[in-house]
Backbone as CSV, one residue per row, in Angstrom:
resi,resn,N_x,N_y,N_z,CA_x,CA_y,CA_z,C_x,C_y,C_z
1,UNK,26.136,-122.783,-138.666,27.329,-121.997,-138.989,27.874,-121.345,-137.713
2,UNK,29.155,-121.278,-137.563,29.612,-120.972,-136.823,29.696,-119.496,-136.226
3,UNK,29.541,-118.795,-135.166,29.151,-116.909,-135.123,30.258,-116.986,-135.285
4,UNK,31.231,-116.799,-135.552,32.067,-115.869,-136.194,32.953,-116.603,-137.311
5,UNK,33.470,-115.964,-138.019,34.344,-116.676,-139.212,35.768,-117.296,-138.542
6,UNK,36.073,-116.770,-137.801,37.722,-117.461,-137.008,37.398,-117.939,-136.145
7,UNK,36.050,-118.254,-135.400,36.037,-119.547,-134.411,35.895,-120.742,-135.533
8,UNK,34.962,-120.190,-136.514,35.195,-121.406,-137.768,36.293,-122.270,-138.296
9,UNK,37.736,-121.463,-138.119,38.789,-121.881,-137.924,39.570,-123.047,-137.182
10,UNK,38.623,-122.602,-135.827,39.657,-122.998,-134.628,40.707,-121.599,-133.993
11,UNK,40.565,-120.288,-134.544,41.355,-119.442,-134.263,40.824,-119.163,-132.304
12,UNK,41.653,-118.588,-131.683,41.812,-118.922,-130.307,41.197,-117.028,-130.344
13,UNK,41.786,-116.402,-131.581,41.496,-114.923,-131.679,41.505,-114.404,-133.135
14,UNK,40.796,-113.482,-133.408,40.762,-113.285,-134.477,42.347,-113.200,-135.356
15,UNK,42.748,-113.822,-136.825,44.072,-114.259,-137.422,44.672,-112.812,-138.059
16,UNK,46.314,-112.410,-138.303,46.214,-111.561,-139.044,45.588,-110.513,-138.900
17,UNK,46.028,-109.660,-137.436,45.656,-108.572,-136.567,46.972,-107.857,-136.780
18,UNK,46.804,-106.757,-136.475,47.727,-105.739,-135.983,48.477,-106.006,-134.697
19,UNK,47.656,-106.359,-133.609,48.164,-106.474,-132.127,48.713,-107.915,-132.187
20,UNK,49.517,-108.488,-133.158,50.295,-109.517,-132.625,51.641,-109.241,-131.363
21,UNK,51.566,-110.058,-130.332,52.781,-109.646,-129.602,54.059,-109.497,-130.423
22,UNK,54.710,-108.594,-130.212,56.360,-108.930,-131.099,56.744,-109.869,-130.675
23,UNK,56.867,-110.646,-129.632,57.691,-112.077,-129.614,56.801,-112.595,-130.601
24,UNK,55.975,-112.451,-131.107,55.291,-113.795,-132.064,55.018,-113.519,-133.182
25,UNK,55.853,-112.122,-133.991,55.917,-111.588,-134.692,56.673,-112.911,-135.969
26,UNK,56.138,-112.904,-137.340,56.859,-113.635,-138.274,58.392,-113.109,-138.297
27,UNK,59.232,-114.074,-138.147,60.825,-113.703,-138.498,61.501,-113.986,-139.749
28,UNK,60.624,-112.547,-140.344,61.776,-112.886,-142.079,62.947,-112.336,-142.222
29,UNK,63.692,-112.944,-142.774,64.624,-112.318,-142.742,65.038,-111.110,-143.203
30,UNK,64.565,-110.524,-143.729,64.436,-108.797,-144.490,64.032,-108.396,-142.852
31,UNK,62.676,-108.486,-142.227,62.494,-107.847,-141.040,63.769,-108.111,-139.832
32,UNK,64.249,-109.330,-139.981,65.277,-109.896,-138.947,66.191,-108.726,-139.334
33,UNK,67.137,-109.006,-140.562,68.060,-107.866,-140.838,67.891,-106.284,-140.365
34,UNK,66.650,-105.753,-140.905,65.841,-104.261,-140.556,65.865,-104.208,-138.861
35,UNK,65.507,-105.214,-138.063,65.898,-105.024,-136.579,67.207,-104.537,-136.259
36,UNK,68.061,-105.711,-136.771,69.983,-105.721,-136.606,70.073,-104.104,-136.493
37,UNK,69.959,-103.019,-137.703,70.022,-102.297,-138.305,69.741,-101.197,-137.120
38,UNK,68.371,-101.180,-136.848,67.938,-100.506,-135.272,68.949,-100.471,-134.737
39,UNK,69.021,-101.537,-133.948,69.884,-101.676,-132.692,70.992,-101.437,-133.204
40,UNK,71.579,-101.882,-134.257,73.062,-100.779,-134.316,73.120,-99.133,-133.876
41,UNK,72.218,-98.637,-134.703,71.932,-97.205,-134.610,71.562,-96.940,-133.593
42,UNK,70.930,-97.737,-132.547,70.666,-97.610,-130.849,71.596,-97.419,-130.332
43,UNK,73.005,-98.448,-130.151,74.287,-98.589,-129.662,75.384,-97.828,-130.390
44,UNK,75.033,-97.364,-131.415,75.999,-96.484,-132.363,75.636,-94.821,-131.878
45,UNK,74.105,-94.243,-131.281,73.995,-93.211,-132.025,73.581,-92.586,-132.900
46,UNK,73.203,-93.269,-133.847,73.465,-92.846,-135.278,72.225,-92.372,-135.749
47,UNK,72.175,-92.528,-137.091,71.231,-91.526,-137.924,70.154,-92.802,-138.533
48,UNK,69.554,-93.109,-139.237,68.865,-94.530,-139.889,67.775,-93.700,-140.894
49,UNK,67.954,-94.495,-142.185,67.148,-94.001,-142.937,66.612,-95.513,-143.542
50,UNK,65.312,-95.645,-143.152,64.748,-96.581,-143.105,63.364,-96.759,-144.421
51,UNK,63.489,-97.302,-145.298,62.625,-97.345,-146.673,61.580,-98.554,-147.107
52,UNK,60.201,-98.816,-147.231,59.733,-99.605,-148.094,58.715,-98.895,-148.037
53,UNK,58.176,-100.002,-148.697,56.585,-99.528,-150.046,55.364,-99.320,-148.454
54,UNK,54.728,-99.149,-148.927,53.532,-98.866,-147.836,53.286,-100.234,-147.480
55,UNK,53.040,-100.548,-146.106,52.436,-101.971,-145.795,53.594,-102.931,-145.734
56,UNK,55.009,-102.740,-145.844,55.886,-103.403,-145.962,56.425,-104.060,-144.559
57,UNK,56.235,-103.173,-143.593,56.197,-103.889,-142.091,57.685,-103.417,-141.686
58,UNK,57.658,-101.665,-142.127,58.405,-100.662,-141.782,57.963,-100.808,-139.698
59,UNK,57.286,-100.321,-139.716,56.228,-99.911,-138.332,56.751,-101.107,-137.348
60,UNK,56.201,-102.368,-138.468,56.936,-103.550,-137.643,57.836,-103.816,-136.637
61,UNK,59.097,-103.451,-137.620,60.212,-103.514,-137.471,60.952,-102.464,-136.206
62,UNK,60.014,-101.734,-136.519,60.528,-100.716,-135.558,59.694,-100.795,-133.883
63,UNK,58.680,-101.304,-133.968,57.992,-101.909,-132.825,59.103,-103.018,-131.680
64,UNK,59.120,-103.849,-132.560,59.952,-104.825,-132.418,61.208,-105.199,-131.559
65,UNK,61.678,-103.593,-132.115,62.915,-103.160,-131.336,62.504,-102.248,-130.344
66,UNK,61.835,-101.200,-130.633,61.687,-100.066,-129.725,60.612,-100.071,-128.335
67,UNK,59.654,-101.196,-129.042,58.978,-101.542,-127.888,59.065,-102.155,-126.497
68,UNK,60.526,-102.903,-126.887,60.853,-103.412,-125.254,61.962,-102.774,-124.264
69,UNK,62.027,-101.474,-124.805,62.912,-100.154,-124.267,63.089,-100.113,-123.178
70,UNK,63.795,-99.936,-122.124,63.488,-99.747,-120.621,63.675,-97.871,-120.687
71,UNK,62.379,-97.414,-120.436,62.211,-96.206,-120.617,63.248,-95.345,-119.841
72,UNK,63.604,-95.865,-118.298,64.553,-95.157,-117.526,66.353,-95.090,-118.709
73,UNK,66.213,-95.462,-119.757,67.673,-95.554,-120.702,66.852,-94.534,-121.689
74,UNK,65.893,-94.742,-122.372,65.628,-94.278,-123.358,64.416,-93.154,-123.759
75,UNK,64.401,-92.156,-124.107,63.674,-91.276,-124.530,62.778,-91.689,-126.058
76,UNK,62.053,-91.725,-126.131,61.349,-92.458,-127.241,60.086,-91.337,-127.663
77,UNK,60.638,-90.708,-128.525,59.667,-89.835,-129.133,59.388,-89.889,-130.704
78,UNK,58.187,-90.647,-130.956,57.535,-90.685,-132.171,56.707,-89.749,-132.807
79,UNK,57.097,-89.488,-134.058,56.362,-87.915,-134.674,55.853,-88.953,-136.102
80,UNK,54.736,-88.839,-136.382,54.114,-89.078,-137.944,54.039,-87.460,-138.559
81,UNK,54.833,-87.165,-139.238,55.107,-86.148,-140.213,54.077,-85.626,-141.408
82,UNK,54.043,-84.201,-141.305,53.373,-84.010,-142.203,53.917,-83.139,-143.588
83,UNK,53.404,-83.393,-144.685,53.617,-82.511,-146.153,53.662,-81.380,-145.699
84,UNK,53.327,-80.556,-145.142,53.121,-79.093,-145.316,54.353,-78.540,-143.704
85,UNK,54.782,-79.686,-143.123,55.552,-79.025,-142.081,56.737,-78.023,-142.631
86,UNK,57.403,-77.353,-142.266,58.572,-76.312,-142.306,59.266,-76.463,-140.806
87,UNK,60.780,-76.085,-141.077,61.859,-76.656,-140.350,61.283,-76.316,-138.773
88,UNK,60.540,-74.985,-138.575,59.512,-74.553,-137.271,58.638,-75.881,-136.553
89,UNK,57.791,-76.469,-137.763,57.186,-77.398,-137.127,58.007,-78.232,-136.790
90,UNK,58.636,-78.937,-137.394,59.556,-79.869,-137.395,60.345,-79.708,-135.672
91,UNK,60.424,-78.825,-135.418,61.341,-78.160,-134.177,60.115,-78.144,-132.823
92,UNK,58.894,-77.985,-133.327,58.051,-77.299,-132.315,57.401,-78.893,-131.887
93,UNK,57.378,-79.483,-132.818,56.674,-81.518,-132.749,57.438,-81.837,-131.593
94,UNK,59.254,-81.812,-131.936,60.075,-82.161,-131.561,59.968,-81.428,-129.838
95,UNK,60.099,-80.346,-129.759,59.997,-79.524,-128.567,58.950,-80.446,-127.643
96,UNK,57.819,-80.799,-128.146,56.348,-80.556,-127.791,56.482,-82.317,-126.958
97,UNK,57.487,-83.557,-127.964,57.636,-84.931,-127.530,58.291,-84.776,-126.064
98,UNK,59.568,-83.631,-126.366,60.509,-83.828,-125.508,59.778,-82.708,-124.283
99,UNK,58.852,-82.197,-124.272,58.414,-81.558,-122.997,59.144,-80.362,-123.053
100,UNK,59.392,-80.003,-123.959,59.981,-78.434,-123.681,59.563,-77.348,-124.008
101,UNK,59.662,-76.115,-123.644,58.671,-75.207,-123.710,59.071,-74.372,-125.052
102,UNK,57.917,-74.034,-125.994,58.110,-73.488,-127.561,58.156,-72.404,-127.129
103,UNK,59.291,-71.967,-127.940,59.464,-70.293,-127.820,59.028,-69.525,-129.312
104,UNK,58.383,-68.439,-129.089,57.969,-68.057,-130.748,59.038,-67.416,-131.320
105,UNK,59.776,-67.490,-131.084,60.856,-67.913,-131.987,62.209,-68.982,-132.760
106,UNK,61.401,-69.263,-133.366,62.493,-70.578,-133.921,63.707,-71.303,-133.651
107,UNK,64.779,-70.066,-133.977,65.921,-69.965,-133.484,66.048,-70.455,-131.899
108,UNK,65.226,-69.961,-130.989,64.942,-70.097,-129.257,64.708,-71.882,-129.106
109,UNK,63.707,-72.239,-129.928,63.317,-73.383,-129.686,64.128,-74.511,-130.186
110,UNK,64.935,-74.177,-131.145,66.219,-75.029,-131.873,67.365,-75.561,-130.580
111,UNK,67.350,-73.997,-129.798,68.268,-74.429,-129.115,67.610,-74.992,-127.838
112,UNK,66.754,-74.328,-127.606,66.017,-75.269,-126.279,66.186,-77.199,-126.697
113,UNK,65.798,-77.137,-127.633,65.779,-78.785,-128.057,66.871,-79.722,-127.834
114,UNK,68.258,-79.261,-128.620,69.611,-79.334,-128.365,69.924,-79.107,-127.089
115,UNK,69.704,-78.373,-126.230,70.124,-78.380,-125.135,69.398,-79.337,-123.967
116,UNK,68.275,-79.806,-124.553,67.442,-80.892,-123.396,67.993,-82.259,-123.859
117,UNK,68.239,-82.190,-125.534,68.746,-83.502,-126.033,69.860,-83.984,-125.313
118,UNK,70.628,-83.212,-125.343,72.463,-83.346,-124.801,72.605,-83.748,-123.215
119,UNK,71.363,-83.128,-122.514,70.855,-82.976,-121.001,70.536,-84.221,-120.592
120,UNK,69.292,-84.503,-121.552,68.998,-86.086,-121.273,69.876,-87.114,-121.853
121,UNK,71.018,-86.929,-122.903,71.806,-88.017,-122.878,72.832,-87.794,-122.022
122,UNK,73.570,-86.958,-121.871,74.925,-86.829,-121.143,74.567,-86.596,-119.261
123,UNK,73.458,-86.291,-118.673,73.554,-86.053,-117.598,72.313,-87.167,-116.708
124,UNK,71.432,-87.562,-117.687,70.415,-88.388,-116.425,70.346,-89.279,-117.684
125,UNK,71.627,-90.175,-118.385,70.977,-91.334,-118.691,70.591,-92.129,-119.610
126,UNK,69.885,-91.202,-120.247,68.657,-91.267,-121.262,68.758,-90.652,-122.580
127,UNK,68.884,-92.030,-123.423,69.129,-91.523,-125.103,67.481,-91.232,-125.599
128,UNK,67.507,-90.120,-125.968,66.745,-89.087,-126.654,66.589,-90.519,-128.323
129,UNK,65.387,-91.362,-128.360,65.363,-92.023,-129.941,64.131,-91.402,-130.457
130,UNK,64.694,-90.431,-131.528,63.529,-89.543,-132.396,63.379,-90.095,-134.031
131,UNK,62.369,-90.857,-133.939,61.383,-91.358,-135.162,60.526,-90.648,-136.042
132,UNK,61.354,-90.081,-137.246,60.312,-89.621,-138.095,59.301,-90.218,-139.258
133,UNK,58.017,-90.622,-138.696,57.687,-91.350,-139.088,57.008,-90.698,-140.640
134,UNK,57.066,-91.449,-142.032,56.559,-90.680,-142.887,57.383,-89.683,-143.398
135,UNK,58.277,-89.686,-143.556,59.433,-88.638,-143.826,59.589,-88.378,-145.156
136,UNK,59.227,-88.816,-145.682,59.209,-88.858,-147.638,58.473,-88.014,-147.551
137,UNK,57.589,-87.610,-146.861,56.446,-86.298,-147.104,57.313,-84.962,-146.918
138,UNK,58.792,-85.053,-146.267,59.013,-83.955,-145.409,59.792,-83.383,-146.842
139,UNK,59.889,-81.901,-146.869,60.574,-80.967,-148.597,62.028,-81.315,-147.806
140,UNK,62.941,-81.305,-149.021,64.114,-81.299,-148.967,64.676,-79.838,-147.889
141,UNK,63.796,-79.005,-148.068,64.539,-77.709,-147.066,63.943,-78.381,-145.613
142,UNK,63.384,-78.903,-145.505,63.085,-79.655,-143.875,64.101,-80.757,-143.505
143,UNK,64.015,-81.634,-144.488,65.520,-82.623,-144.371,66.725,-82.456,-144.144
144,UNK,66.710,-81.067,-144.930,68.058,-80.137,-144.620,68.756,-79.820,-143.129
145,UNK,67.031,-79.383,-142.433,67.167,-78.723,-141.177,67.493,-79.600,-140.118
146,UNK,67.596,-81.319,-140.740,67.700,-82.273,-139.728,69.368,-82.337,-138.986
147,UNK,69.905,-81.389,-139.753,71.329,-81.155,-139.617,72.183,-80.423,-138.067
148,UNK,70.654,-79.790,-137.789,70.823,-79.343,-136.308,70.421,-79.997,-134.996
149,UNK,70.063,-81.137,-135.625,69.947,-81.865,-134.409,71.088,-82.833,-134.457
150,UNK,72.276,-83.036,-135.671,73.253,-83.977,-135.328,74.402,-83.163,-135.769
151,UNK,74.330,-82.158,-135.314,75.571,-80.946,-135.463,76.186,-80.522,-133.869
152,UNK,76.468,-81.417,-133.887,77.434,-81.283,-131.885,78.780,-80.992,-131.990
153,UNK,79.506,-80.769,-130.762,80.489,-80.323,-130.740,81.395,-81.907,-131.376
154,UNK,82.731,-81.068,-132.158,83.472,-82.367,-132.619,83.923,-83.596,-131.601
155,UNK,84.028,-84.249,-132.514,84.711,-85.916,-131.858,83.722,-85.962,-130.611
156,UNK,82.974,-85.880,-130.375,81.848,-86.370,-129.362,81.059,-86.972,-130.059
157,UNK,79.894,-87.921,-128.992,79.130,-89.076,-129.718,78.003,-87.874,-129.886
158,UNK,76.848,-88.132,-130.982,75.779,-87.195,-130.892,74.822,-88.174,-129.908
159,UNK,73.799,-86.910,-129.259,73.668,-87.589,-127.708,71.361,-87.919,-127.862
160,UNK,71.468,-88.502,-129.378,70.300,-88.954,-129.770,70.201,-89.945,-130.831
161,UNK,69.815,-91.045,-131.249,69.540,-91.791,-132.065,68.446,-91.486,-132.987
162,UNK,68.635,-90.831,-134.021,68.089,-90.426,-135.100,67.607,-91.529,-136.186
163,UNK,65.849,-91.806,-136.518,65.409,-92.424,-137.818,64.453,-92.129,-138.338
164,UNK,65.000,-91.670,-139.787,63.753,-91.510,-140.838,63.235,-92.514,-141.192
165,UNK,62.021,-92.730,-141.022,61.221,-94.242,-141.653,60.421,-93.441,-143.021
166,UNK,60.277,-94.012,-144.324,59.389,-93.938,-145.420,59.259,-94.507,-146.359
167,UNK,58.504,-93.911,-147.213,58.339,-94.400,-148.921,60.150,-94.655,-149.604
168,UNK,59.933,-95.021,-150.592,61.329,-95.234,-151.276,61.629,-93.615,-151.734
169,UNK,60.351,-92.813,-152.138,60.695,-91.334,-152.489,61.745,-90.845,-152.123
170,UNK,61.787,-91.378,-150.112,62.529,-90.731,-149.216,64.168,-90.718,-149.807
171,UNK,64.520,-92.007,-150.186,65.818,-92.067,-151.142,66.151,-91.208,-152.145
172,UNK,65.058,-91.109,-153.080,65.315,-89.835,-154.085,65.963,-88.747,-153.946
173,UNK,65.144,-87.900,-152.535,65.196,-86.918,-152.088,66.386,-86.868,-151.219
174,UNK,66.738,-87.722,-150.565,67.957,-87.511,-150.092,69.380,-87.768,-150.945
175,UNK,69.173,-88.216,-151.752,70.227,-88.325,-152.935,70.138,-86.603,-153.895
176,UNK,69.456,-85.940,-153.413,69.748,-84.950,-154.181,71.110,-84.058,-153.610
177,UNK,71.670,-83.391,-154.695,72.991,-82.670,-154.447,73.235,-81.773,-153.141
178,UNK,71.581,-80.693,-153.545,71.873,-80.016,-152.054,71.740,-81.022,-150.684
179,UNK,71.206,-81.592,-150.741,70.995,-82.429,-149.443,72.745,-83.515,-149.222
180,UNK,73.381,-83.266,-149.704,74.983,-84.065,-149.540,75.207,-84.171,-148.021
181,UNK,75.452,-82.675,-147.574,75.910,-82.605,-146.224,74.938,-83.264,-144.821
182,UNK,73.530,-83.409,-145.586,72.915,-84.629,-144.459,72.993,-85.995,-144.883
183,UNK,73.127,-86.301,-146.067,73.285,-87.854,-146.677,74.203,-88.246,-145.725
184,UNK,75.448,-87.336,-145.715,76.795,-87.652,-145.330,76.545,-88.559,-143.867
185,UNK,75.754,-87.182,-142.916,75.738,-88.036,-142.035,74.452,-89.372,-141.662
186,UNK,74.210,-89.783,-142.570,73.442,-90.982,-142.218,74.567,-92.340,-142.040
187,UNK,73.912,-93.034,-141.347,74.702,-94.412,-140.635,74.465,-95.919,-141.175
188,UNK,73.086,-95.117,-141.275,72.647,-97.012,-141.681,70.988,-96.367,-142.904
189,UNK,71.640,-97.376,-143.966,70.557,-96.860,-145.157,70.303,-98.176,-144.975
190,UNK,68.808,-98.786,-144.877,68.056,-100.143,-145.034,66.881,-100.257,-146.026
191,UNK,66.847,-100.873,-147.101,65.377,-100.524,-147.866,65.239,-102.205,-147.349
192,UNK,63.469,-102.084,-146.954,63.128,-103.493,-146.849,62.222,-103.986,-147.855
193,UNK,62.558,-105.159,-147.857,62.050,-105.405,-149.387,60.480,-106.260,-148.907
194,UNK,59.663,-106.335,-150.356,58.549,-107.342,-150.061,59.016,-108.624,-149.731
195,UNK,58.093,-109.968,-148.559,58.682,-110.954,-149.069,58.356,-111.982,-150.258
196,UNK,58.896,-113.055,-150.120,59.083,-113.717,-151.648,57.762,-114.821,-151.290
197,UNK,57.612,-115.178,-152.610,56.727,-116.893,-152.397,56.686,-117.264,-151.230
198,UNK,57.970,-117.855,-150.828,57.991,-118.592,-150.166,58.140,-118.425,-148.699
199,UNK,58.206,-116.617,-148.687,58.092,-116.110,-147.435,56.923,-116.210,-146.908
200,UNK,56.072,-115.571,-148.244,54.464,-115.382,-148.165,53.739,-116.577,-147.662
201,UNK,54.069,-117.567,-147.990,53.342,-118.554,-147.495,53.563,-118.998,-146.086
202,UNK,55.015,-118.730,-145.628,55.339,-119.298,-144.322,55.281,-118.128,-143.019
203,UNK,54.308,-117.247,-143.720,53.804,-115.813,-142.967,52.291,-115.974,-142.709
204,UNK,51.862,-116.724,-144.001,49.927,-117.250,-143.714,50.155,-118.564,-142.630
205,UNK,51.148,-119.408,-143.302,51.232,-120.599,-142.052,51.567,-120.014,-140.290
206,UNK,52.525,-119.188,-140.089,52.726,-118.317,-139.468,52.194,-118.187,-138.555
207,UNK,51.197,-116.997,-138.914,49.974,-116.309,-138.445,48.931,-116.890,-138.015
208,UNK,48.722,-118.104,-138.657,47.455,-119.191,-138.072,47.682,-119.715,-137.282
209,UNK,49.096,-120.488,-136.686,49.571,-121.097,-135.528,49.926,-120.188,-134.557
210,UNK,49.718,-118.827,-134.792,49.548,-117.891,-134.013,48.843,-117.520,-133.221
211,UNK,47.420,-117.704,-133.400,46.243,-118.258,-132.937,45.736,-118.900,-133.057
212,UNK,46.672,-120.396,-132.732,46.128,-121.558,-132.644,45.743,-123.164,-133.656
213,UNK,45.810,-122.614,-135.029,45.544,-123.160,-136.130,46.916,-124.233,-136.719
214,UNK,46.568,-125.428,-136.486,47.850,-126.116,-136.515,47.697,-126.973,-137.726
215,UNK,46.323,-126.968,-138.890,46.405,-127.931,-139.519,46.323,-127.115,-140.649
216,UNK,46.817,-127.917,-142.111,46.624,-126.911,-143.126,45.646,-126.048,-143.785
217,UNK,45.299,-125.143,-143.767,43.988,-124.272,-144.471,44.218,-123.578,-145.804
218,UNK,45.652,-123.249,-146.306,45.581,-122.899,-147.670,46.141,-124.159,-148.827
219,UNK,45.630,-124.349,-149.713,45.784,-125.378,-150.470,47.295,-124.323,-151.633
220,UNK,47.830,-125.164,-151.875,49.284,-124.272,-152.668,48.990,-123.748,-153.414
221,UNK,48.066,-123.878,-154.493,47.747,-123.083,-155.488,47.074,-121.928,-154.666
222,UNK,46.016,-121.393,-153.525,46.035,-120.089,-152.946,47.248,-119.875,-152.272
223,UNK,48.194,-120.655,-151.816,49.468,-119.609,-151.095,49.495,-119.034,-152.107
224,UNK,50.320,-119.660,-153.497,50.658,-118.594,-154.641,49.663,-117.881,-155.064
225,UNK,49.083,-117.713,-154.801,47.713,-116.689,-155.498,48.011,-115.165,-154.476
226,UNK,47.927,-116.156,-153.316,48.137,-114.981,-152.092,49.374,-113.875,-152.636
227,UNK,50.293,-114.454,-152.796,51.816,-113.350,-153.497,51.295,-112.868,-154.411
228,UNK,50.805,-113.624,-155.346,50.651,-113.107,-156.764,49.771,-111.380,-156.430
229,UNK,49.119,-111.436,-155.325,47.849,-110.671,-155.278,48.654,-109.554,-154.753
230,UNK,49.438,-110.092,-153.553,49.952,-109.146,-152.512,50.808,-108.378,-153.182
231,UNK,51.660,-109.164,-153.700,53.312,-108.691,-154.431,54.073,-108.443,-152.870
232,UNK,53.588,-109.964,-151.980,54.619,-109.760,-150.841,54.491,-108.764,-149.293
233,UNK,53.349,-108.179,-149.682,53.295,-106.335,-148.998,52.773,-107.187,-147.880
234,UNK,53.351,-107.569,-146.609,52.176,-107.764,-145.472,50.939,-107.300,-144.950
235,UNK,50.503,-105.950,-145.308,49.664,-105.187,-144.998,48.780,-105.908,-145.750
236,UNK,48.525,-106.167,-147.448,48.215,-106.744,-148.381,47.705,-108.269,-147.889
237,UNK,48.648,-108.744,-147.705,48.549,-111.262,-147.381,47.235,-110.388,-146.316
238,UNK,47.662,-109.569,-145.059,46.016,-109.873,-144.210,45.094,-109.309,-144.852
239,UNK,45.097,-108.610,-145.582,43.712,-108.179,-146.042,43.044,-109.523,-146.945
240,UNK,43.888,-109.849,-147.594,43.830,-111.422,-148.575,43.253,-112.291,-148.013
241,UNK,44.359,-112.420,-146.886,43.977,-114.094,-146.028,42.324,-113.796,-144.791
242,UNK,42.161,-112.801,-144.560,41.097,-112.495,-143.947,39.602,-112.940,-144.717
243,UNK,39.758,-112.092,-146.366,38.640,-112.103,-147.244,38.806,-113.196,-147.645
244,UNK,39.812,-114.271,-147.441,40.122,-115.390,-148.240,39.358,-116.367,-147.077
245,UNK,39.811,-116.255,-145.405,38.552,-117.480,-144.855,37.289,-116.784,-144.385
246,UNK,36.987,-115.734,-144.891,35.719,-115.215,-144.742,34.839,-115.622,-145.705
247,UNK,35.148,-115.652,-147.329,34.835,-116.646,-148.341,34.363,-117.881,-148.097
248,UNK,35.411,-118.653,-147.432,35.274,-120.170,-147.448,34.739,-120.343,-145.963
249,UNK,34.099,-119.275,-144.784,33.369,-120.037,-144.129,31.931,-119.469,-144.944
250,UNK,31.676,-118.575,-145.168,30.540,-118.379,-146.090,29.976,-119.728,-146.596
251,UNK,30.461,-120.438,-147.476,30.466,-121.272,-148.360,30.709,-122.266,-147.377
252,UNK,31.225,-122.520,-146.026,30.742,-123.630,-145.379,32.259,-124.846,-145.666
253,UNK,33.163,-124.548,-146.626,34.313,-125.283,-146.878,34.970,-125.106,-146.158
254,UNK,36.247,-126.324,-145.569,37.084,-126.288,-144.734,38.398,-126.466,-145.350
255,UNK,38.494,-125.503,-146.463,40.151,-125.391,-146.716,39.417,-124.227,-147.950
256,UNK,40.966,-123.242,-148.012,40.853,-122.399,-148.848,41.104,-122.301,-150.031
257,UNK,40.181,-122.525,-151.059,41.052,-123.062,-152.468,40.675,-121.920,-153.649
258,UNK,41.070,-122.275,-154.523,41.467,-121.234,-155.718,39.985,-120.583,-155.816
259,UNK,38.973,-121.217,-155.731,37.221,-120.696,-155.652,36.974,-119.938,-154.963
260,UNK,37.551,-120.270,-153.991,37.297,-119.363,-152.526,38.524,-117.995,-152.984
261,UNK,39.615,-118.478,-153.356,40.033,-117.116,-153.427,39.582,-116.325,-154.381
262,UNK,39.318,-116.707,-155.869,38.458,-115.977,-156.492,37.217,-114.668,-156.286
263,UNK,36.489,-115.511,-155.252,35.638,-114.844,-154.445,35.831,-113.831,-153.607
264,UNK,37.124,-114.070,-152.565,37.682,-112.751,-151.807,38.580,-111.662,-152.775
265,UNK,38.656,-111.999,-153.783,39.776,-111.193,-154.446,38.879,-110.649,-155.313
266,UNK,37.974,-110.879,-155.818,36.801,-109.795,-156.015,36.110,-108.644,-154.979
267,UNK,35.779,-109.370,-153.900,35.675,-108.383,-152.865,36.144,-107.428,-152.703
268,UNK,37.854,-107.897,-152.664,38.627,-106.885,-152.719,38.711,-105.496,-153.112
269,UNK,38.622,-106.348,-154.682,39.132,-105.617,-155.842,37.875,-104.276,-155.933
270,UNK,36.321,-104.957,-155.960,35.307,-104.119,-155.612,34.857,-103.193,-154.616
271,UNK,35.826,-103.454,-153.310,36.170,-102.493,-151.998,37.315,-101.265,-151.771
272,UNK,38.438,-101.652,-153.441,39.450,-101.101,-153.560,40.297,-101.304,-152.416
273,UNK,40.378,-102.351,-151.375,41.536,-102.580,-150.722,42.895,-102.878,-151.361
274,UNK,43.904,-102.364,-151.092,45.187,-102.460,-151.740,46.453,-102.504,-150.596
């Protein structure tokens, strides 16, 4: 038997990793579109409120684009958000990306922020792109407060590219009444969806010629099993397709069939991976 389960393959590296390069990233079209979407809001300015289910290849998408930045243009400050923040934290995260010094008082640090934002876009260059990652966690009175960072003087461009990435919640909550006057200014609303059958399968084919794997290993009845299981979620197909040729080198078979998936999808199910 072979030491490891993906030299069993022929895999060049382990399949259905996290660290795929983005050039070799699957191009579905839901993620293709969700890029477009970025880069508008890059070249626009703008605001982006960015939505799917957990595992949907939100993160992806935003890698994709943001990762090949030429830092001397762009300010790139990523915050993963928390439930319990208030409009303070929210301000002090923000302060803390952009290198500026927190003042204990709120009000102080609001404007310190705004004033480095405007600094680094209008005088050396550099668009300020602030990612809130997880934002469905953030209360509607925090969402509210996002209003001072795209409240500039009129008919000027705002001098940061603003995106909420989250759960679909995040929609709820911003559709509520009090929250109007920030809906207003959002630019680009994107929900990305799971993909379909026939995505799913040409994401396992994908991924294997990704590292190397050029001949067929899922038999059709496991592609469809694979969706059926996933409901599409990418996060989901690798956990699948992993326990799925970990199964079938176990067992010593050289293709993955409905037995073999049986077997990993118990695993699963008994590990509570979801």
């Amino acid at each position: 038997m072979s030491d490891t389960w993906w030299h069993y393959w022929g895999c060049q590296r382990p399949p259905f990793s996290r660290d795929l390069p983005v050039e070799r990233l699957f191009p579905a079209p839901s993620w293709q579109e969700a890029r477009a979407r970025i880069r508008h809001v890059l070249e626009d300015r703008g605001f982006l409120v960015l939505t799917g289910e957990s595992g949907v290849g939100k993160t992806t998408a935003l890698r994709a684009v943001l990762h090949p930045l030429n830092p001397a243009q762009y300010q790139l400050c990523y915050l993963p958000v928390a439930e319990t923040w208030t409009p303070r934290h929210l301000y002090r995260a923000v302060a803390h990306a952009l290198a500026v010094p927190v003042s204990p008082r709120t009000d102080d640090t609001e404007r310190a922020v705004r004033h480095t934002l405007w600094t680094l876009a209008t005088q050396h260059g550099r668009l300020p792109v602030l990612v809130l990652d997880e934002s469905h966690l953030l209360s509607p009175h925090v969402l509210q407060s996002l209003r001072l960072l795209l409240n500039f003087a009129m008919d000027t461009t705002a001098p940061l590219a603003l995106m909420c990435v989250g759960h679909t919640e995040l929609r709820r909550k911003l559709a509520l009444r009090p929250l109007e006057a920030i809906r207003q200014r959002v630019t680009v609303a994107y929900h990305l969806a799971p993909l379909t059958v026939a995505e799913t399968a040409d994401y396992l084919r994908h991924h294997l010629q990704a590292v190397g794997v050029e001949r067929p290993v899922f038999t059709e009845a496991a592609l469809a099993a694979a969706h059926a299981w996933s409901q599409g979620i990418p996060r989901r197909i690798n956990h699948w397709a992993r326990a799925s040729l970990m199964a079938a080198w176990s067992q010593q078979h050289q293709i993955v069939d409905e037995a073999m998936v049986a077997i990993a999808e118990a695993e699963l199910q008994w590990a509570g991976t979801v």
